[in-house]
Structure formats: structure tokens, C-alpha cells
C-alpha positions as a Markdown table, in Angstrom:
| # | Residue | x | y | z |
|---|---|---|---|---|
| 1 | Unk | -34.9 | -29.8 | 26.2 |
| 2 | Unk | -34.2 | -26.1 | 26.5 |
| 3 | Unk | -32.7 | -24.1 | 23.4 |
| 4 | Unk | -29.8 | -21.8 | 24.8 |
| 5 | Unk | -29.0 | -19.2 | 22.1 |
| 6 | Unk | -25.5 | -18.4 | 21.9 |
| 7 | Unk | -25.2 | -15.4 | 23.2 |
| 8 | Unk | -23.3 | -12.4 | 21.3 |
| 9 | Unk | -19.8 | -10.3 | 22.1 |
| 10 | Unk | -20.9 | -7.0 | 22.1 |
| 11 | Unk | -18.6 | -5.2 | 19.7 |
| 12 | Unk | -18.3 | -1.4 | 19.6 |
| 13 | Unk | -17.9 | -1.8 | 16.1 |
| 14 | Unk | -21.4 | -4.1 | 15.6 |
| 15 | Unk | -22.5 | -1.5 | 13.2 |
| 16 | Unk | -20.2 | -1.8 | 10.6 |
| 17 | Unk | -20.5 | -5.5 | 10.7 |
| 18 | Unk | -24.0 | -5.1 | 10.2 |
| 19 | Unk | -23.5 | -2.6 | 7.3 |
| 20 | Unk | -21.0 | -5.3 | 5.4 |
| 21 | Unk | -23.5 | -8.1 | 6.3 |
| 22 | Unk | -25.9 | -6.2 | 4.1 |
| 23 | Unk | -23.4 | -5.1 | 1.1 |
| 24 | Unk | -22.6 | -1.1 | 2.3 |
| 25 | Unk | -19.4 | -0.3 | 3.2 |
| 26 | Unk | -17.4 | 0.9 | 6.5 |
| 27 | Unk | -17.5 | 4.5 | 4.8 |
| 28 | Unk | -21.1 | 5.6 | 5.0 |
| 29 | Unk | -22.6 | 6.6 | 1.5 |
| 30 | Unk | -23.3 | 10.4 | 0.6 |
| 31 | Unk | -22.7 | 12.5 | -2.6 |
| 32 | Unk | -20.2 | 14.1 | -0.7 |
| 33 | Unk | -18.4 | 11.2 | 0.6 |
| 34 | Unk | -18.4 | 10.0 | -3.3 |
| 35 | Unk | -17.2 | 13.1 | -4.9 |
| 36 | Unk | -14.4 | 12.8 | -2.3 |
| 37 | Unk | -12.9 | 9.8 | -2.8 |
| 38 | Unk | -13.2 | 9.2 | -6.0 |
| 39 | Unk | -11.0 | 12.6 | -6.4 |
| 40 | Unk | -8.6 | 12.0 | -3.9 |
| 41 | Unk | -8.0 | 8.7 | -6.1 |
| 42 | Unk | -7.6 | 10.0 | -9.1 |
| 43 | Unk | -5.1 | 11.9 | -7.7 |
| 44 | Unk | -3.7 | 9.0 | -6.1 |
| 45 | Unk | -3.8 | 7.4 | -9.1 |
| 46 | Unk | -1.6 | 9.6 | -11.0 |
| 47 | Unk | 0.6 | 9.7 | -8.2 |
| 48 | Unk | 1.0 | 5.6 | -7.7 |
| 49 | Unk | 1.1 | 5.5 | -11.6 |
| 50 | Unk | 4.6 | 7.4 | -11.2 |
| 51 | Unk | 6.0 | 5.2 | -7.8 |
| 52 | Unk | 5.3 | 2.7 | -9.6 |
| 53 | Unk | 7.7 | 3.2 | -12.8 |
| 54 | Unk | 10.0 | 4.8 | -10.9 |
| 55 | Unk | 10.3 | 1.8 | -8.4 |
| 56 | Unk | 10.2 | -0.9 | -11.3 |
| 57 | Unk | 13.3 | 1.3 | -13.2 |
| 58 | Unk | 15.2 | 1.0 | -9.7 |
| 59 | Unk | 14.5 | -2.5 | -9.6 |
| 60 | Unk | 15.9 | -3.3 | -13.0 |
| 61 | Unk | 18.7 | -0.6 | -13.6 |
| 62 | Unk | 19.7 | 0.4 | -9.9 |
| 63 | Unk | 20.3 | -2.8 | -8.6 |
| 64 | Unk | 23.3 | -3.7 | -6.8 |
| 65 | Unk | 24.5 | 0.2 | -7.1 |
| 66 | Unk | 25.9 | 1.1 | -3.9 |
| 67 | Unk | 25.4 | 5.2 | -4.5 |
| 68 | Unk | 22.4 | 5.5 | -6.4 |
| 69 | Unk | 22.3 | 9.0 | -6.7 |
| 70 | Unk | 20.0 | 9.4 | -9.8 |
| 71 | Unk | 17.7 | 7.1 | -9.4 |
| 72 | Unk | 14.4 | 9.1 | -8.6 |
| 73 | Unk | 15.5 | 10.1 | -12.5 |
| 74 | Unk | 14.2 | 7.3 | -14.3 |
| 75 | Unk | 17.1 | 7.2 | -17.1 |
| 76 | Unk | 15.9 | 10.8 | -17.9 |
| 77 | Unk | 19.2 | 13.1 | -16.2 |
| 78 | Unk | 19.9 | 16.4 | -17.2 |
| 79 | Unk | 20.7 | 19.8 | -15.5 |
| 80 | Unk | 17.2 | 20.9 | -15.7 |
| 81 | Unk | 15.6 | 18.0 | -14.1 |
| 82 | Unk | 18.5 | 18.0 | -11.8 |
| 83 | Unk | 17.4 | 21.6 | -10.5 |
| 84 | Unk | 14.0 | 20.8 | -10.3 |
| 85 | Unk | 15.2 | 17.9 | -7.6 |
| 86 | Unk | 17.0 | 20.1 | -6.0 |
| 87 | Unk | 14.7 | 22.4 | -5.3 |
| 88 | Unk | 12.2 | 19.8 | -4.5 |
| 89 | Unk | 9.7 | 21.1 | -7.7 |
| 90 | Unk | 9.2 | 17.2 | -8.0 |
| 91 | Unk | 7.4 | 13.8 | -7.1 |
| 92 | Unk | 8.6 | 12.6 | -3.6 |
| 93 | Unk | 9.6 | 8.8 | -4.3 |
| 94 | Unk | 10.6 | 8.7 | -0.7 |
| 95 | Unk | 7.5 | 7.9 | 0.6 |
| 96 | Unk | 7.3 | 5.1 | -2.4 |
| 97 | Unk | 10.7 | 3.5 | -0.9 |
| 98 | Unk | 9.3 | 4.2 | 2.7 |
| 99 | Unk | 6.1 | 1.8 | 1.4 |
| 100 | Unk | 8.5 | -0.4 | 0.2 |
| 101 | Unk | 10.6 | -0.7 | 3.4 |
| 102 | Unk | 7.6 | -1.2 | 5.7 |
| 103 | Unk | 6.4 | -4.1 | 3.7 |
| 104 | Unk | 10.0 | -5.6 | 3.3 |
| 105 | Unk | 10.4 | -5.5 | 6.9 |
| 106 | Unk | 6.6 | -6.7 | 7.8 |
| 107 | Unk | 6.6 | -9.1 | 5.3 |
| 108 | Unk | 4.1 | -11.5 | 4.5 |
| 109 | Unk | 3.1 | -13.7 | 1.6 |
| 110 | Unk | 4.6 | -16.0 | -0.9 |
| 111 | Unk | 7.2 | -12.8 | -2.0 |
| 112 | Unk | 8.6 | -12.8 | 1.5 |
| 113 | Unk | 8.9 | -16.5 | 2.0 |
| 114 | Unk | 11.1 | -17.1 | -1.7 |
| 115 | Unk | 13.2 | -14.5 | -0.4 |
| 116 | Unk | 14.2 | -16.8 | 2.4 |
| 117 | Unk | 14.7 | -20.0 | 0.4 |
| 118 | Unk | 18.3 | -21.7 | -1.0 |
| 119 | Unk | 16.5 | -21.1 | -5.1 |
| 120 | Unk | 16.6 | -17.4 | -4.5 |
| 121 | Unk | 20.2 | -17.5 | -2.8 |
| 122 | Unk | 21.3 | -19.3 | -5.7 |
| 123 | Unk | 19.6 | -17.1 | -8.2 |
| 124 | Unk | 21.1 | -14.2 | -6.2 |
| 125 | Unk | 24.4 | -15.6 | -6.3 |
| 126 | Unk | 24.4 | -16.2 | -10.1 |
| 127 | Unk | 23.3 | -12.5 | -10.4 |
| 128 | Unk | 25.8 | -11.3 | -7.9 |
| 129 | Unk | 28.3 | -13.3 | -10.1 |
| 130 | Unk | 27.9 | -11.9 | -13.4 |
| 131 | Unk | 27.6 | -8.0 | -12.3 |
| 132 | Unk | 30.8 | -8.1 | -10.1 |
| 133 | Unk | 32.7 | -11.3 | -11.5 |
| 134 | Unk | 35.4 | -9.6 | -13.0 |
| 135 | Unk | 35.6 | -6.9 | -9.8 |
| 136 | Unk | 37.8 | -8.4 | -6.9 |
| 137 | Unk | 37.5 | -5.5 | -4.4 |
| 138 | Unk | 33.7 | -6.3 | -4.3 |
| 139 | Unk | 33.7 | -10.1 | -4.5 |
| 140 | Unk | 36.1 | -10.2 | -2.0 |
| 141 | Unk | 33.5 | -7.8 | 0.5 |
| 142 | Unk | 30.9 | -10.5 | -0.8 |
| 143 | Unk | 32.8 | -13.3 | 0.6 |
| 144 | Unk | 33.7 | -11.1 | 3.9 |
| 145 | Unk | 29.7 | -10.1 | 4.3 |
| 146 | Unk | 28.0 | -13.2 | 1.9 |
| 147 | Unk | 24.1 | -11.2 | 3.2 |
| 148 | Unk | 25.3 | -7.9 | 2.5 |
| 149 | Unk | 25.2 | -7.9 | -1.7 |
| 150 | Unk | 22.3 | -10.9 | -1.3 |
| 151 | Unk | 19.7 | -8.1 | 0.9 |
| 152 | Unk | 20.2 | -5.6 | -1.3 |
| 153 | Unk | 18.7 | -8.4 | -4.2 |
| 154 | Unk | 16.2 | -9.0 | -1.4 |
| 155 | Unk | 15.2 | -5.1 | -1.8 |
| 156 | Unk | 15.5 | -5.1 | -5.4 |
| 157 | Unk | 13.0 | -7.8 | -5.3 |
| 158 | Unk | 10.4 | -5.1 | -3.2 |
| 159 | Unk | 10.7 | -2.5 | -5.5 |
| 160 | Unk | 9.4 | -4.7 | -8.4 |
| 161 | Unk | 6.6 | -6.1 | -6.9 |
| 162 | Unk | 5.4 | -3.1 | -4.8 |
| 163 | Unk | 6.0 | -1.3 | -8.6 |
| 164 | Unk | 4.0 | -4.0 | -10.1 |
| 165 | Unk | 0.8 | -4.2 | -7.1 |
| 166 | Unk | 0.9 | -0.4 | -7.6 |
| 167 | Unk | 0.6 | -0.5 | -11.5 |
| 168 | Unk | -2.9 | -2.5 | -11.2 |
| 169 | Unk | -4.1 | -0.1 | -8.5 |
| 170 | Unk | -3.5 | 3.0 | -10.1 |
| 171 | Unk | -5.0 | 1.8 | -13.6 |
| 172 | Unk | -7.8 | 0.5 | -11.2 |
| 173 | Unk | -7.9 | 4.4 | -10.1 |
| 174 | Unk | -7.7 | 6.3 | -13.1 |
| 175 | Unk | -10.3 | 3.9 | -14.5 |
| 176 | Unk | -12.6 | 4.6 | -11.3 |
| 177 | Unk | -12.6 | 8.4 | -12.1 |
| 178 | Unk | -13.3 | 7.8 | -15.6 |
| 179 | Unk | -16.6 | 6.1 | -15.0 |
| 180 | Unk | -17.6 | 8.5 | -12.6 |
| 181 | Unk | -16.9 | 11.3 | -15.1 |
| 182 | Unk | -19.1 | 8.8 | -17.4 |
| 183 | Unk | -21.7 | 8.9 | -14.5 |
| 184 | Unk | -21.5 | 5.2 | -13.9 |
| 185 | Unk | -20.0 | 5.7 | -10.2 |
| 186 | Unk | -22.7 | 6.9 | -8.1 |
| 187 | Unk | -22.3 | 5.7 | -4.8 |
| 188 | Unk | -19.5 | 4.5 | -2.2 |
| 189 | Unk | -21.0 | 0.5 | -2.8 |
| 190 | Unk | -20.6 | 1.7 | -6.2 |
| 191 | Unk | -16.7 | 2.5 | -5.6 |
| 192 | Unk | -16.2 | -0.5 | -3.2 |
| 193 | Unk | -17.8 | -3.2 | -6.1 |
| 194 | Unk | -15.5 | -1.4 | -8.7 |
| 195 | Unk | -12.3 | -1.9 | -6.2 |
| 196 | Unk | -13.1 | -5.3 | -5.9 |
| 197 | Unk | -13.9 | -6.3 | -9.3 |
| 198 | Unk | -10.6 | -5.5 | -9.5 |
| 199 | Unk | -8.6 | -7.0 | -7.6 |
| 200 | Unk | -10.5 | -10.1 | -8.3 |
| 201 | Unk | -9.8 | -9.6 | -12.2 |
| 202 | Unk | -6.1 | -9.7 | -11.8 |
| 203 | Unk | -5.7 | -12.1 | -8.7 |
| 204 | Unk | -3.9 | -14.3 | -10.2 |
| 205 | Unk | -1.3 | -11.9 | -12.3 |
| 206 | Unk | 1.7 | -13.0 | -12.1 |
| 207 | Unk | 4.3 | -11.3 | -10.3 |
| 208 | Unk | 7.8 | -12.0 | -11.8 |
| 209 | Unk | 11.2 | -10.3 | -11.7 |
| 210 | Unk | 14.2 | -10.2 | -13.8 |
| 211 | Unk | 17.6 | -8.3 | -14.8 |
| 212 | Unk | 19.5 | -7.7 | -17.7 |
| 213 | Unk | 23.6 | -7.9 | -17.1 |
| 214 | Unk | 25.5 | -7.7 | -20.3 |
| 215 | Unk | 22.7 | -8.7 | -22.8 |
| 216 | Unk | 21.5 | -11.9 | -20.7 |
| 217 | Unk | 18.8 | -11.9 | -18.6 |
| 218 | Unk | 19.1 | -13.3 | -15.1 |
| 219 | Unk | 15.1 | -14.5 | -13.7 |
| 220 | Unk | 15.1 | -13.4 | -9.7 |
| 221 | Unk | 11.8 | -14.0 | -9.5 |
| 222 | Unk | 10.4 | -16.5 | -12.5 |
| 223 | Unk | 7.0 | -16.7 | -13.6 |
| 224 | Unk | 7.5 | -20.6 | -12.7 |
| 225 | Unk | 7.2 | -19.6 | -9.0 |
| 226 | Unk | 3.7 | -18.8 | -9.1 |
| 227 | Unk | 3.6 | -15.6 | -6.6 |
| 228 | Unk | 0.4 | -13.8 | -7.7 |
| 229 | Unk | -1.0 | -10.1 | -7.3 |
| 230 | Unk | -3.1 | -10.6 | -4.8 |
| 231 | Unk | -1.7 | -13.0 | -2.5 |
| 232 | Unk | 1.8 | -12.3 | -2.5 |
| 233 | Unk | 1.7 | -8.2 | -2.9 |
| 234 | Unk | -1.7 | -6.8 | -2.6 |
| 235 | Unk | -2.8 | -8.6 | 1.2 |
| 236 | Unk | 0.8 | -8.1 | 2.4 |
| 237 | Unk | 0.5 | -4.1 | 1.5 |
| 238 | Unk | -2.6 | -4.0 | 3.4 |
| 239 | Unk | -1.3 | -5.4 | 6.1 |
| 240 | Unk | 2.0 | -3.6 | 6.3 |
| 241 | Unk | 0.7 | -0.5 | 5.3 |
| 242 | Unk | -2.8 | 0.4 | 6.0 |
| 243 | Unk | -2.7 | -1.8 | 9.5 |
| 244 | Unk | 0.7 | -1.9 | 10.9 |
| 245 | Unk | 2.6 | 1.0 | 9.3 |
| 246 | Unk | 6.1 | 2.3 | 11.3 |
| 247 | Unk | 5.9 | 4.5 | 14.4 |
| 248 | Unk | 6.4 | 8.1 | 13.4 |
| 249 | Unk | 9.5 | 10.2 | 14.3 |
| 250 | Unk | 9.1 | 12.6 | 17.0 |
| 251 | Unk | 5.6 | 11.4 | 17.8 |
| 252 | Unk | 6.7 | 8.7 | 20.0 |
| 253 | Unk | 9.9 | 7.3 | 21.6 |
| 254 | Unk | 12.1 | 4.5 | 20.3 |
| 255 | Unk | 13.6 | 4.4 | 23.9 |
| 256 | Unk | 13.0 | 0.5 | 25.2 |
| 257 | Unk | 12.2 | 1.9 | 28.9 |
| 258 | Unk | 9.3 | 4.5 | 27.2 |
| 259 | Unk | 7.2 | 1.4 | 26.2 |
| 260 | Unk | 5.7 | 3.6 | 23.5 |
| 261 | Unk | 6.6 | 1.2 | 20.9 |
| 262 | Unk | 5.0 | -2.4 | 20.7 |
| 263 | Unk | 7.5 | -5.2 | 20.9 |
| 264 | Unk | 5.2 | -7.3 | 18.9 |
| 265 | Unk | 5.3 | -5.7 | 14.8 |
| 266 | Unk | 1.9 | -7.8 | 14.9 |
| 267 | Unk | 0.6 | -5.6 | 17.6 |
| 268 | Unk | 1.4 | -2.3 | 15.3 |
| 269 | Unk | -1.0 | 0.6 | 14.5 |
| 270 | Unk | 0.9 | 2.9 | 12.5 |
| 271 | Unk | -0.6 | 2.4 | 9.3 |
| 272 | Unk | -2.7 | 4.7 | 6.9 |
| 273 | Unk | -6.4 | 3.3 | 8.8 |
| 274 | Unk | -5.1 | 4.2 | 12.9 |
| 275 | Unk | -2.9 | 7.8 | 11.8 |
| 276 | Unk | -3.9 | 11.2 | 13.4 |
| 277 | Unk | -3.9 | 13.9 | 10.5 |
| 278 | Unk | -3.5 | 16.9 | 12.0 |
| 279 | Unk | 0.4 | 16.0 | 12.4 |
| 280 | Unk | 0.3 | 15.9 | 8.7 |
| 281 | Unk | 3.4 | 18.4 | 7.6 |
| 282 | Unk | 5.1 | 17.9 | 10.3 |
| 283 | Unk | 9.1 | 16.5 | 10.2 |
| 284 | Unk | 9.4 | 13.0 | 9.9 |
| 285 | Unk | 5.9 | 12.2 | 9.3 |
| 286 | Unk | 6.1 | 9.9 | 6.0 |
| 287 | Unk | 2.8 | 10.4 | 4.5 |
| 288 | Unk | 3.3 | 14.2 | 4.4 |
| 289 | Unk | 5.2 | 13.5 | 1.3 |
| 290 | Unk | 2.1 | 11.7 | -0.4 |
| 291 | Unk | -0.4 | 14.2 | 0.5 |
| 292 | Unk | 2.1 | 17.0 | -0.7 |
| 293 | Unk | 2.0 | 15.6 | -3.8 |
| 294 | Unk | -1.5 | 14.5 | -4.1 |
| 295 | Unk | -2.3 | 18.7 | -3.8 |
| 296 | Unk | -0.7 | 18.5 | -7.0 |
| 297 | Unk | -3.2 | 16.4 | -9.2 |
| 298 | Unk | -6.0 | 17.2 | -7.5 |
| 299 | Unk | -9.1 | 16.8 | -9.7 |
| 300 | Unk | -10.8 | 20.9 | -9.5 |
| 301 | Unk | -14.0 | 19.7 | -8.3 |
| 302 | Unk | -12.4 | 18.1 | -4.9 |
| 303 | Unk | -9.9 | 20.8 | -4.8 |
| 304 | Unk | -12.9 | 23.7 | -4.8 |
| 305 | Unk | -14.5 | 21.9 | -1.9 |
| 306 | Unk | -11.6 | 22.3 | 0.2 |
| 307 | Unk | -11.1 | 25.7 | -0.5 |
| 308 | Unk | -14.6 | 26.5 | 1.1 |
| 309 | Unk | -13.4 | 24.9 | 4.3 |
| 310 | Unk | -13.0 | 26.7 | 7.5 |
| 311 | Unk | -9.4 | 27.2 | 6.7 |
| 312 | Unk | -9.4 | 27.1 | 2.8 |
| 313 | Unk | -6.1 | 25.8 | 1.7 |
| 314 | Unk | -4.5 | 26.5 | 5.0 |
| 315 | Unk | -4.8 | 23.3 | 6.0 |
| 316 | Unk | -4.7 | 21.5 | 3.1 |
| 317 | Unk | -3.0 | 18.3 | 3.6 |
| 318 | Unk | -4.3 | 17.7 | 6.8 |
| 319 | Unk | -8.0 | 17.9 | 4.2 |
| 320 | Unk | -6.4 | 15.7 | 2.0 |
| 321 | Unk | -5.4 | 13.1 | 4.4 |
| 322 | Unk | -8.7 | 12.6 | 5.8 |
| 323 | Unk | -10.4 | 12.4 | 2.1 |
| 324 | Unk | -7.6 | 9.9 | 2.1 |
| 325 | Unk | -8.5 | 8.0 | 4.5 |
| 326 | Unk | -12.1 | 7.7 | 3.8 |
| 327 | Unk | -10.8 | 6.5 | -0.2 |
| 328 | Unk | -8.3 | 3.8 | 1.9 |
| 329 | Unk | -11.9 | 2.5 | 3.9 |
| 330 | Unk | -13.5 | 2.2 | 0.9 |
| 331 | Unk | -9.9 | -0.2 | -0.6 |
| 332 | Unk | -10.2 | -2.0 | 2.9 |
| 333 | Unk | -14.0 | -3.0 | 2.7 |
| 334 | Unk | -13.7 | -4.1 | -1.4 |
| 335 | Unk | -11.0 | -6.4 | 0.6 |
| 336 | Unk | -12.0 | -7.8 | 3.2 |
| 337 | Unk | -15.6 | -8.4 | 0.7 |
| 338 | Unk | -13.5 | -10.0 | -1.5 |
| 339 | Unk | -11.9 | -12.1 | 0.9 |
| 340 | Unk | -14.9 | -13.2 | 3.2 |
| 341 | Unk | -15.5 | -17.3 | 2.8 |
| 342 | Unk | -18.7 | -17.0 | 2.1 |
| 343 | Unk | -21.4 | -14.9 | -0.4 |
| 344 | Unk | -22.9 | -12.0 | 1.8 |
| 345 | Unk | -25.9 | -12.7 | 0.5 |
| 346 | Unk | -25.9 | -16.6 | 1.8 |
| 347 | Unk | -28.9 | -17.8 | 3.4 |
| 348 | Unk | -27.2 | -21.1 | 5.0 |
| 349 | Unk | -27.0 | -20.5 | 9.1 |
| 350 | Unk | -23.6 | -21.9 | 9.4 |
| 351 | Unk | -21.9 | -19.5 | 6.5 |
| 352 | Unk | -24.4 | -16.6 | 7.9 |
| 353 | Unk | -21.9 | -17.4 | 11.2 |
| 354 | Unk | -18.7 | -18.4 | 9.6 |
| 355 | Unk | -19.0 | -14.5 | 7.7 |
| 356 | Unk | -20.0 | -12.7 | 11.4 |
| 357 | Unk | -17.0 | -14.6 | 12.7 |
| 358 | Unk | -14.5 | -13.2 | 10.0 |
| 359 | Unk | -16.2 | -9.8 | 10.3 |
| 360 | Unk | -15.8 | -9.7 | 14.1 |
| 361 | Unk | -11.6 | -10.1 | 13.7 |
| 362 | Unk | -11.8 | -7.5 | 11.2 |
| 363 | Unk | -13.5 | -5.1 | 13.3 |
| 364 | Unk | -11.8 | -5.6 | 16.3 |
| 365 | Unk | -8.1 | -4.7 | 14.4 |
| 366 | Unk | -10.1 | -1.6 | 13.6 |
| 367 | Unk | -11.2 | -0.2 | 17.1 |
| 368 | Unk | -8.6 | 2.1 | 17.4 |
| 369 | Unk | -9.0 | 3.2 | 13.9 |
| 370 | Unk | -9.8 | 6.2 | 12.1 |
| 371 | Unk | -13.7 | 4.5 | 11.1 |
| 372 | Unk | -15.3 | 6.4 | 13.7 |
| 373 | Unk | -14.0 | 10.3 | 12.8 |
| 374 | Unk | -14.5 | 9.7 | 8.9 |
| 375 | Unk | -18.0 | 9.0 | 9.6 |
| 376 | Unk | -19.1 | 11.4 | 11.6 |
């Protein structure tokens, strides 16, 4: 009897599968590459550290406000704070809420299923109840429009656990840059085991969400639920940010008959691995506002290196999006490592096959991706 030998797919992207078959990572390793990210997330870090207070205070004293206007505040209002806003000398929480929105309307996970589900309309209800009970204008525009007051809980509800998946990442961060500092981080596998450590250490932390209306507290989202970290906020992000993202204002048309726009969300390539930098700064392009305020915190060793680029700080977002990216390649491998079915290092034929398998899906959702220009 003959053996045949399966025969292969050819994958453009064989090389990277190779390179996580044998524990490196999609961004290839280099002092350089090192020193970058691990700067660009420290400065991330700081930066996520504040989206995510300010999107847990919306969550638990903005909700069910129709005019919000203080609410990039955080409780903290006063005439000079109120000038700094004004004049923009501030952190832009718009691209936090933008976050939010793409992962509210992608969904995904066990956050996004509850939200659908006759417990969370009653726990809505009850909540809806006590803030507006004794307000008939409103509770008669509830029973007119019964979604309208319930989606706006819905939102609540991404705020909180966007605030709370973006709590554990920028300790993870700021705890990254330490250790490099400590010379403990000395390579991009380096960066990609710390990553996944944790996320693996706080898996299974609880996400949970609850109000206060006159001194009782109202559970939206009880601990009894069981949604987790990773499950229900951190794989959802991924996917609703870094893959599919939202198509860009005044890069393509939202005209039906242009057919620039997928009909399929699960055919999307928007997100933070597939964008083009050099739009960075212009109108309407969302992560502009994240890379404007990156430049802020931006640890002086990175910030020295891009000031001996061709343009110096000319260009500076556009630098700092593309360190980005390269930190965002190294969060995507430390996933999709922590989420293959089997060890790496397994010597059975059938897992050896089971992990190419896996590998091959995630490389071919990365073809049109960025992998190829951060490496070069």
C-alpha cells in the first residue's frame, strides 16, 4: 500500500506559523523592536489606565442621563478643568466611547448574549423603575419607546466592562515597563510570555456591574452570572477592535451602490491590525485621538528615537501608530498562544496538526494585515 502525504495549502503567511510553532512571535525580535513597544505601552498604559476610570464613573453615575455634558469630568467639575476641555488641553475619551461602540455593535461573548435575555430586561426594568418612578413625563416616553431607556442600560453595561478589560491591561502595561526598567524584559517572546501570563492570571475575574439609586444598589450584571475577563471582554475586544474595527470617515463611502463597505460585519478589516497610518491626523480617523494622546506620556527613550527620524516629530503620530501596531502584534500572538488547543511544544502528530490548523485560520484573517510592513 502506497502512503500519500497530505499535501499542504500554501499560505503566504507560512512563515509566521512557523515562527509561533516554535514559540517567537508575529513581530520579529530586535532591541529595537523591544525598546519600542514596550514604550509605546507604557504610554498606552497610562492612557487606558484613565479610559478606563473614566468609563467605569460613566457607567455608574452617568447612567440613564440623557445630556451628559460632564461626563469626561469624573465628578471633578470646575472652571478650570472646564477650560482645559475646551480648549482640548485634555485626554480624548472619545476614542474610549468609540472602543466601546465598536464592541457593542460587534458583539460577541457571554456580555453580549445577557444583554439579550428576559433577566437583564427585568433587571433593567427594576433600574429604570426606581431612577424615573416618581417622573411621569419619562415613564410615560418609556412605555411609548419600552427599548429606548433599556439600550441605553445596554450601553451602560459596555462602559463597565470595556472599563474593567481595560483596568487589567493597563496594570498588565505599566507592570511590563517596570520589568523592563528592572532589565527582566529582554526580548519581544519576552513581552509576548508577560502578556499572556496575564491574561491567563485573571481569566476568570469576574466581570460584574451595578448602580446605586437612592442608597440601594440595583446588580445589572451580578457576579452570579459568571461572565469572565477573558471570555466575555478581552476575546470580544480583539475581535471588535483589532480585526473588525468601523470603516473610517472620508476614507471610504457609506453609499450602498459604492460597495466599499462589506455587508457582512464578519467580513470587516477596519481594526487596529489592517489600518494604514499615514491617514493618522486626519478628520474622522478615530485612532488619531489615541495616538494624540499617547505623544503625551511617551517614555523619553522611545520619544528620542523618533525625533532622529527622517521627519523628527513632523510626523509623529503617524511614528507612533506604527510602534503601535507592532505593541498590538505582540497582544495578538500572547492570544492567540494562549488560546491554541494544544502546548506548542507537543510532540503528539495529531495536536502537532490540530495547532497548524488553528494557526492557518489565524493567519489567513491576517493577509491583508499590517504583519508584513511592521517587519520589514
Amino acid at each position: 500500500m502506497v502512503a500519500i502525504k497530505k499535501k499542504q495549502n500554501h499560505n503566504p503567511l507560512a512563515e509566521y506559523i512557523q515562527r509561533l510553532q516554535t514559540g517567537q512571535a508575529l513581530l520579529a525580535d530586535s532591541p529595537q523592536n523591544v525598546l519600542e513597544v514596550v514604550g509605546i505601552l507604557k504610554s498606552y498604559g497610562v492612557i487606558i489606565d484613565a479610559y478606563s476610570k473614566n468609563l467605569i464613573y460613566i457607567s455608574e453615575n452617568q447612567f440613564l442621563v440623557f445630556f451628559p455634558f460632564f461626563k469626561y469630568f469624573n465628578g471633578e467639575i470646575n472652571f478650570q478643568k472646564l477650560l482645559r476641555h475646551w480648549w482640548h488641553d485634555r485626554i480624548n475619551f472619545e476614542y474610549a466611547e468609540y472602543c466601546m461602540k465598536a464592541m457593542m455593535w460587534h458583539g460577541g461573548g457571554g456580555l453580549d448574549a445577557y444583554l439579550d435575555t428576559k433577566e437583564f430586561q427585568e433587571r433593567a426594568e427594576a433600574v429604570i423603575k426606581a431612577k424615573f418612578g416618581i417622573n411621569p413625563l419619562i415613564m410615560g416616553l418609556n412605555q411609548l419607546f419600552p427599548d429606548f431607556l433599556t439600550e441605553q442600560l445596554r450601553m451602560s453595561a459596555y462602559y463597565s466592562g470595556l472599563g474593567q478589560f481595560w483596568r487589567v491591561m493597563a496594570d498588565m502595561f505599566l507592570d511590563l515597563s517596570d520589568r523592563y526598567d528592572r532589565g527582566e524584559i529582554k526580548t519581544i517572546p519576552d513581552v509576548v510570555e508577560h502578556i499572556k501570563a496575564g491574561l491567563v492570571a485573571d481569566a476568570l475575574k469576574p466581570i460584574t456591574y451595578a448602580v446605586k439609586i437612592n442608597k440601594k444598589v440595583y446588580e445589572i450584571i451580578p457576579q452570579s452570572l459568571g461572565l469572565t475577563f477573558l471570555a466575555d471582554t478581552a476575546i470580544p475586544y480583539v475581535e471588535a477592535v483589532f480585526f473588525r474595527g468601523t470603516p473610517f470617515l472620508g476614507t471610504v463611502s457609506y453609499n450602498a451602490q459604492g460597495y466599499q463597505v462589506p455587508p457582512d460585519q464578519s467580513r470587516f478589516q477596519y481594526g487596529a491590525l489592517y489600518a494604514d497610518p499615514l491617514p493618522i491626523g486626519g478628520a474622522g480617523i478615530p485612532p488619531t485621538l489615541l495616538m494624540q494622546d499617547m505623544r503625551h506620556y511617551l517614555p523619553e527613550y522611545l520619544h528620542e528615537v523618533y525625533r532622529r527620524g527622517l521627519r523628527g516629530e513632523d510626523d509623529l503620530r503617524v511614528q507612533i501608530c506604527m510602534t503601535f501596531q507592532k505593541s498590538m502584534f505582540c497582544v495578538t500572538t500572547a492570544a492567540i498562544l494562549g488560546l491554541m488547543p494544544y502546548p506548542a511544544d507537543s510532540e503528539e502528530a495529531s495536536e502537532q496538526e490540530a495547532n497548524r490548523v488553528y494557526l492557518e485560520k489565524w493567519m489567513d484573517r491576517l493577509q491583508n494585515s499590517q504583519l508584513l510592513n511592521v517587519n520589514k
